[in-house]
N, C-alpha and C positions, 0 to 999 in steps of 0.2 A: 503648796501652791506658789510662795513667794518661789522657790528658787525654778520650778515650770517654768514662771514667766521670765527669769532670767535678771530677777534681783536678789538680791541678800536684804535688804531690810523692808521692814512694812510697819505698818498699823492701821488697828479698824476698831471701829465702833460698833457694837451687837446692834443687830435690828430690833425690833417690838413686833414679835409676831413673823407674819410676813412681808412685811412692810417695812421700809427702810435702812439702815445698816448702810454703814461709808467706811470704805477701808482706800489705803495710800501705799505704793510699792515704790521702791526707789536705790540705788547702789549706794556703797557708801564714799563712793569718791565725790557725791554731792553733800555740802553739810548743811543737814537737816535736823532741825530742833523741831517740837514738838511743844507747841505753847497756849493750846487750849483747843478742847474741842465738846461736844454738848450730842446730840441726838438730833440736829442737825448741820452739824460744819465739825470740819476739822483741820486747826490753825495751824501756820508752820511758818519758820524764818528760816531762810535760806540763805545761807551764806558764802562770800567767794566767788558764788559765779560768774558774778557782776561784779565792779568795782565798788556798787553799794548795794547793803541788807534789802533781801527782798520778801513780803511777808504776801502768803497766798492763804487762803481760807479757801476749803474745798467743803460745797455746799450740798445738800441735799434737803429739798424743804419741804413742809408741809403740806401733804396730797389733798386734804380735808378745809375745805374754803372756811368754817369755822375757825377754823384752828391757825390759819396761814398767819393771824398776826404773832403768833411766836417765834416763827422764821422771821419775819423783822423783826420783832424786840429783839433775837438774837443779834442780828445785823449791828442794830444800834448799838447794844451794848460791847460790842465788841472793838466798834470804830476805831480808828487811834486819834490823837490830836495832835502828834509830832508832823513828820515831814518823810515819815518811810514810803515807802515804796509799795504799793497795795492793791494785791489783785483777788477778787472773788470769782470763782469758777466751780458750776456744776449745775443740777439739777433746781431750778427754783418752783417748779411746778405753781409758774403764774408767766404771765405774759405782759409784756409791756403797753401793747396798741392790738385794738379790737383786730388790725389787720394779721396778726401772729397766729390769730385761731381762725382755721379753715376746717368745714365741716359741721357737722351735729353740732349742738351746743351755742355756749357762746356765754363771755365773760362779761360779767356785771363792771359797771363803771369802776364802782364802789373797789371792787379785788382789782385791779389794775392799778386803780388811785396807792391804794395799800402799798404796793411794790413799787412806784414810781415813788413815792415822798417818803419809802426806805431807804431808796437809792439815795436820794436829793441828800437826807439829813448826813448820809458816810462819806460822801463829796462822791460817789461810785459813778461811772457812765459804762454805757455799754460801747466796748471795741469794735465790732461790726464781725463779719463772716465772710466767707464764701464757701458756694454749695448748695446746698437744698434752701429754700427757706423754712423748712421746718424741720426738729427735732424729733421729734413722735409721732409715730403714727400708727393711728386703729382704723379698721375695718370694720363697719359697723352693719345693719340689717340695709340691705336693696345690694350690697355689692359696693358701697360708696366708703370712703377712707374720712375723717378726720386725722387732720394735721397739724400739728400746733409745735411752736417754738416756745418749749419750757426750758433747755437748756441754753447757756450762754456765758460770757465770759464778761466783767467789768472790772473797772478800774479807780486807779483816783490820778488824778492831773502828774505825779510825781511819777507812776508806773510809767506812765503814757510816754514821757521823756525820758525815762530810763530804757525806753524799749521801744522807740520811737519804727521799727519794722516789724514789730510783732504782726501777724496774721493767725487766726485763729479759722480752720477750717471742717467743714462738716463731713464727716466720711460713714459712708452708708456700713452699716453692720450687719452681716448676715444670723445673726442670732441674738437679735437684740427689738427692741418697737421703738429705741431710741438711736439717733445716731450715735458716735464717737468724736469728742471732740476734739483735735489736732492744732495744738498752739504750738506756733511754731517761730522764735522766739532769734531769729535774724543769724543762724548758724548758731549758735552759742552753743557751747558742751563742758558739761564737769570738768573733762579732761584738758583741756585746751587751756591756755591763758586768759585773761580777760581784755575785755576789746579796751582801747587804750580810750580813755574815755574824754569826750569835749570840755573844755575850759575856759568859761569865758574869764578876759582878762579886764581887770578898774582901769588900767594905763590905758586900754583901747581909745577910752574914752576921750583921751587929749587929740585925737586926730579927727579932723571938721568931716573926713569921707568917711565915719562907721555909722553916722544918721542915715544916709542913704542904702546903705547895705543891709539895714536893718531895714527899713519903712520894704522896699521893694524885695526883698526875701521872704517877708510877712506877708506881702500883698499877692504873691502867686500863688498862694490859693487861698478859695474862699471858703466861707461858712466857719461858724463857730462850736462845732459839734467835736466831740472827743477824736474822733477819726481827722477832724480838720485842722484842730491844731495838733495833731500827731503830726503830722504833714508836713504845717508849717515849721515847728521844730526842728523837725528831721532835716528838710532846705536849709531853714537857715544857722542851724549848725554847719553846714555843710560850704553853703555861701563864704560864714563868718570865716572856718578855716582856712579858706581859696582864698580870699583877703589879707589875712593875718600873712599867709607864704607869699602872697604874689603885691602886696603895696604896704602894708602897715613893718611888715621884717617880725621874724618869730622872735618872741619876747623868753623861750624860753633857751634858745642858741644864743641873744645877747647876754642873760643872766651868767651864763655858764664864760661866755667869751671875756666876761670884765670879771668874773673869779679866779682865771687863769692868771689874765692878766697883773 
């Protein structure tokens, strides 16, 4: 199957039955470590791509509402408490807000709560989508569908700035009750170099005009949501650069100019 789909390397984890099983395809011009994985997730550091380590855990969780808190304690125990870079992606089969389940059924507080204060304790937010609003879908008795967003992608605050154009999108599968999910991660490729990454400089700080560039690059946009300050990031990196070239004078062409010298 791996070389089918047009990689050379993989790994998977057996199902239980017919239920579950998580398996990971990938070339080897990306370097991929393989640093834990359980009968629901399978962990991975990724190196190179980026200018820094980036560690993803590909999820699969708990179908059986009893059973769902082992898909967090996984969570939890896996957390890091450094400063890497952290992105959770896959099937978590629970939903965040009653509004994610459309249709039959319907999620008790109680299993919501569960998944929201697994997220909270891993610092984890959800990146947002575009596309369907839901992941899954059944067809149930009268002719009528339930729809529910059990997949999705989240993060911790240091992803979020390492990857500040990530989009993450839903693509309808012709053989599948769940979508596909499409992160798509601001052109980056194995193959290519790495984008030259933002720096901010201590010296900045001696000049009285980086307060205002700061305060009003912050302030175009609003809200406090993982999506929001991706955003503001994203600007005001952007801002800080167009400053640093156009009034402050680049700090790293004077280094180099007085070592010549």
């Amino acid at each position: 199957m791996v070389g089918t789909l047009g990689f050379n390397k993989s790994f998977a984890v057996g199902s239980s039955g017919r239920s579950g099983g998580l398996g990971i395809f990938w070339n080897e011009e990306i370097k991929l470590e393989i640093i834990g994985y359980s009968e629901y997730h399978i962990d991975v550091m990724v190196n190179e791509l980026t200018p820094t380590k980036t560690r993803i855990t590909f999820v699969y969780g708990e179908a059986q509402v009893p059973e769902q808190y082992k898909t967090w304690d996984m969570l939890r125990g896996i957390a890091g408490t450094g400063n890497d870079s952290w992105m959770v992606i896959g099937d978590f089969n629970e939903v965040l807000h009653g509004y994610e389940h459309d249709g039959v059924g319907s999620r008790s507080q109680a299993q919501m709560d569960g998944f929201r204060d697994a997220l909270d304790t891993c610092g984890l937010s959800d990146i947002g989508y575009t596309g369907t609003d839901w992941t899954f879908e059944k067809k149930v008795a009268g002719g009528t569908f339930t729809r529910v967003r059990l997949d999705r992608c989240v993060a911790n605050p240091e992803w979020a700035f390492s990857y500040p154009s990530a989009k993450l999108e839903h693509k309808a599968s012709a053989s599948s009750d769940h979508v596909a999910l499409h992160l798509r991660l601001d052109g980056l490729h194995a193959c290519s170099g790495s984008p030259k990454p933002f720096k901010y400089e201590a010296c900045w700080e001696r000049d009285q005009s980086l307060p205002p560039v700061i305060r009003e690059g912050w302030e175009k946009t609003n809200g406090d949501s993982l999506l929001a300050v991706r955003a503001k990031l994203q600007g005001l990196s952007a801002d800080l650069s167009h400053w640093e070239r156009t009034q402050f004078g680049s700090v790293r062409r004077e280094i180099a100019r007085l070592k010549m010298s």
